[in-house]
Every structure is written in structure tokens, then in C-alpha cells.
C-alpha positions, -999 to +999 in steps of 0.1 A: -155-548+470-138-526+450-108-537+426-080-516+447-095-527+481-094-567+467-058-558+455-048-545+488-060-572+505-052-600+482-009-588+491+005-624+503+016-629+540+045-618+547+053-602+514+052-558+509+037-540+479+069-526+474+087-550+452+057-566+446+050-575+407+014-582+397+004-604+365-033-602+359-044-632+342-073-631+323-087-667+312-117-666+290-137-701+285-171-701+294-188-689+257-158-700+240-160-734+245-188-746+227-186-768+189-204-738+173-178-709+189-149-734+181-163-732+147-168-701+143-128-692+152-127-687+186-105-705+210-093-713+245-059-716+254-042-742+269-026-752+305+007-756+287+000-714+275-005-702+308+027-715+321+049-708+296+037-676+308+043-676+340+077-689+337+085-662+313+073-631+339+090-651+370+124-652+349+120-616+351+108-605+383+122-616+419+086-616+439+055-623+415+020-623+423-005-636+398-038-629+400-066-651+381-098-636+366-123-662+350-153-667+343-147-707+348-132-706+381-127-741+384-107-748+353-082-719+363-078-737+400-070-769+382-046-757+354-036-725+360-006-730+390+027-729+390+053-750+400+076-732+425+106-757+416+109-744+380+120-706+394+143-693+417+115-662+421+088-655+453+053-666+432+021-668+442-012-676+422-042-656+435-076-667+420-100-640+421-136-647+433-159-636+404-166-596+405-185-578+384-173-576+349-164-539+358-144-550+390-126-578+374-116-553+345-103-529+371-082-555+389-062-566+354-055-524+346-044-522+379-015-548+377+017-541+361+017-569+332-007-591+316-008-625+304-038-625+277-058-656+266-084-650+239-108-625+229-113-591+240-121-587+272-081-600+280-070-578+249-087-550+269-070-554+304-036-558+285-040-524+264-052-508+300-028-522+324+000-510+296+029-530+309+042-563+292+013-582+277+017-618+265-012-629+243-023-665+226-014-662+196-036-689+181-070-666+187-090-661+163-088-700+153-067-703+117-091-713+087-123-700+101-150-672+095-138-649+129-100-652+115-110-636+079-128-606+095-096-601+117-059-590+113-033-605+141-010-583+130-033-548+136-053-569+164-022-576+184+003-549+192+035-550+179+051-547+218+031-577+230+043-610+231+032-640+213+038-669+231+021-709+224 
């Protein structure tokens, strides 16, 4: 399936594309997780990151969809939601079944802001989709070997938004 026919498809019931605002989440885990990639300087953010920002793209939009690409599927069922009560905006939390890396890439570009968790890949799909982009900003890990090779401040684009 292509990314714009999962896209089409993926529009909630009862809800049109026009108005519509998609958030491509991209949650990246899998690799990152274990003691020698944690000590190397990457990281993973956290359930408390990925509502934060949520909140802060429903504050702003009337009808949200967000849609989830991971490679740990599970994990993003169980922490990445959102609590309806918190917002007087329309959301709803896609999770996208696991694409090619290609596809999953295309789906991210193809919505109108991105919430960012760590390394490339997520960088990637926020430079491409070239809307709002909120980013973790505790990627690469302070103290270690990946954070002396890298620069936040000419890593991360000065428009994107930090956010813990």
C-alpha cells in the first residue's frame, strides 16, 4: 500500500480531509534501547514527551489526526494516546501497521506537522514534511561519545521546537 492510499484511507469516520490536520509521529526504540546504545548517547523518549506534544498541536488545531510510525508497535499502542478530556479539539491517534521504511517515511512528509523523537529517521520526516516540528531535545544523551560528535544547536533547526 502506498503512503497516500494508507493516508486516504486512514481519514476517521465521519471526519473530511478538509480541515483535517495530520501529526506524523515518528517513535524510534527498537536499536536505541539497548545498555550499549544508551551508552553510547542515544536515547528514547518518554510517554510524558509524546503528550506534551500532542497537547501542544491540539491547543492549536480544531480536528487532529495523529498518525504513529514505529518500529516497536506495541510500546506506541500503550503510551502513545491521548486523553480526549485534556482538549476541547476532534483527536484521533492512528497507529500505522509497519510499512516499508520508504512507505513509513512517505506517510510522516505527507502530514502537515511532526512530532520528532530521536535520531534521524524522525529528524528526516520533520525536515520533509516542513511544517511545525517538535523534537526531544534530550537526543544525543548529555555526557556521552554521540553528544561530542554532534551540535544540537546545527543538528536541530532553529524553527523546531524543543519540548521535554
Amino acid at each position: 500500500m502506498s503512503a497516500k492510499e494508507f493516508l486516504r484511507k486512514a481519514i476517521p469516520s465521519g471526519w473530511k480531509e478538509d480541515g483535517l490536520t495530520r501529526v506524523g509521529i515518528h517513535n524510534r526504540r527498537g536499536d536505541f534501547v539497548g545498555r550499549d546504545a544508551l551508552e553510547f548517547g542515544f536515547t528514547t523518549a518518554p510517554k510524558s514527551y509524546f503528550e506534551r506534544a500532542m497537547k501542544h498541536f491540539a491547543d492549536r488545531f480544531r480536528s487532529v489526526q495523529f498518525i504513529v510510525v514505529s518500529t516497536d508497535g506495541r510500546w506506541s499502542r500503550e503510551h502513545i494516546t491521548f486523553d480526549s478530556a485534556s482538549s476541547s479539539s476532534s483527536v484521533n491517534v492512528t497507529y500505522s501497521p509497519t510499512h516499508s521504511s520508504a512507505v513509513d517515511l512517505a506517510i510522516l512528509s505527507f502530514c502537515d506537522h511532526v512530532i520528532a523523537s530521536t535520531g534521524t529517521y524522525g529528524w528526516m520526516a520533520g525536515w520533509l514534511a516542513n511544517g511545525t516540528t517538535v523534537y526531544y531535545p534530550d537526543y544525543p544523551r548529555n555526557g556521552s561519545f554521540l553528544r561530542s560528535k554532534i551540535n544540537p544547536s546545527d543538528y536541530f533547526p532553529p524553527t523546531w521546537i524543543p519540548l521535554r
